[in-house]
VOGU-3710 file (C-alpha; in Angstrom, 3 decimals, decimal comma):
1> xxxxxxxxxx> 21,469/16,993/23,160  22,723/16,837/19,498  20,716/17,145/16,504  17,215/15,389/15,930  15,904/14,870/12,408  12,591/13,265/11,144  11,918/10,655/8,462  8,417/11,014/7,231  7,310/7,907/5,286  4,776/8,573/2,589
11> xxxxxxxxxx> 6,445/5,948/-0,140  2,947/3,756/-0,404  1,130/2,810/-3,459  -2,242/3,091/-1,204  -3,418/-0,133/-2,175  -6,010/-0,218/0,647  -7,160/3,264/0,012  -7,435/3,287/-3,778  -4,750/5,583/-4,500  -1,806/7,503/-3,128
21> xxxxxxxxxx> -3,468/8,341/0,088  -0,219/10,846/1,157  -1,511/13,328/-1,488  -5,181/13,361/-0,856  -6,315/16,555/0,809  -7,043/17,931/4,361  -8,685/20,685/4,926  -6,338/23,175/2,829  -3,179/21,133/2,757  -2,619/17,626/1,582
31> xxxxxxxxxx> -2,128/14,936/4,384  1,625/14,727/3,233  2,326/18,478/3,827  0,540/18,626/7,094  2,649/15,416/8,659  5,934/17,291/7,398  4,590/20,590/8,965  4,708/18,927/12,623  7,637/17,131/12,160  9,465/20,722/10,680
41> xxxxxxxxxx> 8,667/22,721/14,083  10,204/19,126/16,082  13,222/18,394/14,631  16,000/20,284/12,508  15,575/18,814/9,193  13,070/15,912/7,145  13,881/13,526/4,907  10,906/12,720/3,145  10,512/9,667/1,417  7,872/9,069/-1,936
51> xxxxxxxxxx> 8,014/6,727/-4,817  10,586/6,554/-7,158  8,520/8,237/-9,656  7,456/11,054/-7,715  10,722/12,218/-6,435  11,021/15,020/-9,317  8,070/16,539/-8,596  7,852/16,487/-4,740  10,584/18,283/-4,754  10,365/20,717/-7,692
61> xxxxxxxxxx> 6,873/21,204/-5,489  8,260/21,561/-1,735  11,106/24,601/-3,046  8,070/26,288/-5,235  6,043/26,287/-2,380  8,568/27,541/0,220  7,895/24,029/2,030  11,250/22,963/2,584  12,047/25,375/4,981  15,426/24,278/7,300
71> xxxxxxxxxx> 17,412/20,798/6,243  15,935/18,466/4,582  15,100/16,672/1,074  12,932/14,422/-0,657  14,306/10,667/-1,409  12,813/7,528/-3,208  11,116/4,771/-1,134  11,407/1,221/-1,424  9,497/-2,108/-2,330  8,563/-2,423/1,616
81> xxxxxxxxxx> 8,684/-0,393/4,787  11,727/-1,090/6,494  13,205/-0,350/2,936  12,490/3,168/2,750  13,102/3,777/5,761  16,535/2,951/5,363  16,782/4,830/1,757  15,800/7,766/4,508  18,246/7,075/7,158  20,984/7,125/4,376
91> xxxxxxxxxx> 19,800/10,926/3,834  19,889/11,548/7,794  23,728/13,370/8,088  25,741/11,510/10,849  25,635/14,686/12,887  21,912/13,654/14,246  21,472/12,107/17,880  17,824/11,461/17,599  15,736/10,425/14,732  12,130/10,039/14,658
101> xxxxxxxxxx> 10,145/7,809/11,968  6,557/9,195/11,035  3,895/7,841/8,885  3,035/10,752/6,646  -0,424/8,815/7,195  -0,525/9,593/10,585  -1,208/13,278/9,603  -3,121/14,499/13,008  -0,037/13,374/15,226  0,876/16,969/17,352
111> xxxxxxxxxx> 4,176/18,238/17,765  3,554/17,562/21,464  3,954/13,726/20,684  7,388/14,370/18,744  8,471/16,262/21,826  7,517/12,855/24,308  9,387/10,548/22,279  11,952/12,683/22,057  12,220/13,379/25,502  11,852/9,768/26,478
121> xxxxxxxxxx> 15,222/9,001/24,276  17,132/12,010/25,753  16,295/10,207/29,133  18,173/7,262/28,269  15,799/4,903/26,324  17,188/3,382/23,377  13,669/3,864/21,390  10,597/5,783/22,673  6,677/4,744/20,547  3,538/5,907/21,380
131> xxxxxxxxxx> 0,642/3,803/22,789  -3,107/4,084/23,389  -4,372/1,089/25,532  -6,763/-1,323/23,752  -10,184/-1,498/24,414  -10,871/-5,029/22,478  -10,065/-8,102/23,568  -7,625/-9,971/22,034  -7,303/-13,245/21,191  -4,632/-15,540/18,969
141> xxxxxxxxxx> -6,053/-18,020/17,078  -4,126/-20,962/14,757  -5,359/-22,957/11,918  -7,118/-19,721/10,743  -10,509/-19,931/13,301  -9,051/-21,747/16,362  -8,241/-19,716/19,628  -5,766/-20,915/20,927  -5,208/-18,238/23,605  -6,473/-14,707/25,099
151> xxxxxxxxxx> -4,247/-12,211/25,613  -4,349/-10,044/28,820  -5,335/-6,223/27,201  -4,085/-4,887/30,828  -0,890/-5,508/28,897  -1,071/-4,687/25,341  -0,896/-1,340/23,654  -1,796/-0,275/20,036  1,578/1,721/18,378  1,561/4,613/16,879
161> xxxxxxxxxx> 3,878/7,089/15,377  5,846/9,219/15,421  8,932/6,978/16,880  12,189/8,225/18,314  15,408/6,548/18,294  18,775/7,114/19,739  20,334/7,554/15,699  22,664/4,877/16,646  20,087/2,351/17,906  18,225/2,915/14,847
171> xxxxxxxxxx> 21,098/2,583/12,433  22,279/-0,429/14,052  18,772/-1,970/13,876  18,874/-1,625/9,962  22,239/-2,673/9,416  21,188/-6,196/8,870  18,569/-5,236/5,917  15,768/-6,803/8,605  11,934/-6,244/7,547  9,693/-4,962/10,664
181> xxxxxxxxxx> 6,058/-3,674/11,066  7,587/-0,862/12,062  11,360/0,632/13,519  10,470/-0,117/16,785  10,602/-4,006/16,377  13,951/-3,822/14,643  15,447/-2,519/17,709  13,635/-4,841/20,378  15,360/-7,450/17,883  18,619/-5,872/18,498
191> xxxxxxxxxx> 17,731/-6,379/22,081  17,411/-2,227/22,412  15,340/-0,721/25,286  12,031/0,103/23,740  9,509/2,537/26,365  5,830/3,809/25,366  4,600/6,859/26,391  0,621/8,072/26,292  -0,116/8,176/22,349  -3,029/10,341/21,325
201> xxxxxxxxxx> -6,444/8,843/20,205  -7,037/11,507/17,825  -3,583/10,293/15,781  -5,630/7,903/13,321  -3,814/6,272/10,188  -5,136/6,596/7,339  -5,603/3,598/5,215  -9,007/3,605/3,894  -11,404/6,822/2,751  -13,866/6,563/5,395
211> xxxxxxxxxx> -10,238/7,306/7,604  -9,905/10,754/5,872  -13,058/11,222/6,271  -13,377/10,869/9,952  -9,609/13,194/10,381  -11,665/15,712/8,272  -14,100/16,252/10,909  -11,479/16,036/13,917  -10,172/18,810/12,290  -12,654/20,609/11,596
221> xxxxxxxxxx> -14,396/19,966/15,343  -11,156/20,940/16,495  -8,266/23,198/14,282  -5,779/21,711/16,941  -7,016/18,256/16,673  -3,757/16,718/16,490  -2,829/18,076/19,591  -5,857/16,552/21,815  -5,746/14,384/24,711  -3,521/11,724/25,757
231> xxx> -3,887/8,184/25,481  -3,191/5,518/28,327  0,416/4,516/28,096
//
């Protein structure tokens, strides 16, 4: 089975959200801890990638605080996405099978999840995302107000994370510098096999405050909120 390691992506100005959102608290961890709890009992090691500027401190924090417990370190993002997530696959050793990519702002995702994506690469797939089906419909319009078509939602899925790649899927994916919404893309580009499996509705990003607001009370309805119910694949 080889090794599987985590990148946990938490290198966002938070715009959106009005300020670093990774650092904000949750219950009695912040939202950046908790993702890189889950992905720490998954996988054997987690790069973890911040801003450039916060790099010192993250991880003069994570030894203080006895976080960084097993392999793993703390690495500075990039200007977009797909940029830090390759500053963290440079960190991954070459020794790792399966890699997953997590948005630290994603913090409610269980270590269940890790385990189906996982599972669904060991199996054969070249990539494995979660999905929850859609309950709107959906419809693509041009000139900025014109439909020009409406999309079947039997067929569509909203994406989540955490993602799992066969490592050299994932690398490959990259190796062209290309710029995706997220990892998953990159290797349907490559012409990769990409499978869902059931995603969890209870694995909300957040991007705005009323979004940590809402995780709040999941959590606090539920201490094992991030392990709740399936979605439909």
């Amino acid at each position: 089975m080889g090794e599987c390691w985590a990148i946990l992506v938490a290198a966002g100005s938070g715009m959106r959200y009005g300020s670093p959102k990774q650092y904000e608290l949750l219950a009695d961890e912040r939202v950046l801890d908790r993702s890189r709890r889950i992905a720490q009992q998954c996988c054997a090691g987690v790069v973890v990638v911040v801003p450039p500027e916060d790099v010192a401190g993250e991880t003069a924090a994570t030894v203080a605080s006895g976080r960084d417990e097993g392999s793993g370190c703390v690495v500075a993002g990039g200007s977009t996405r797909s940029e830090s997530v390759r500053a963290g696959l440079a960190a991954v050793p070459t020794s790792a099978t399966v890699i997953c990519v997590h948005d630290a702002a994603r913090p409610l995702a269980s270590a269940a999840l890790y385990e189906a994506v996982i599972d669904a690469v060991l199996a054969g797939a070249d990539a494995a995302v979660p999905g929850v089906a859609v309950s709107d419909t959906i419809k693509v319009v041009a000139g900025g107000a014109v439909v020009v078509e409406t999309l079947d939602r039997g067929s569509l899925v909203a994406v989540q994370t955490p993602q799992a790649f066969r490592a050299t899927s994932l690398r490959a994916a990259h190796a062209d510098a290309g710029e995706g919404t997220d990892d998953a893309a990159l290797v349907e580009r490559a012409g990769g096999r990409v499978v869902v499996v059931p995603g969890e509705p209870n694995n909300l990003k957040i991007t705005v405050p009323d979004d940590l607001d809402r995780a709040r009370v999941l959590l606090a309805a539920s201490p094992d909120a991030s392990s709740g119910a399936r979605g439909v694949a």
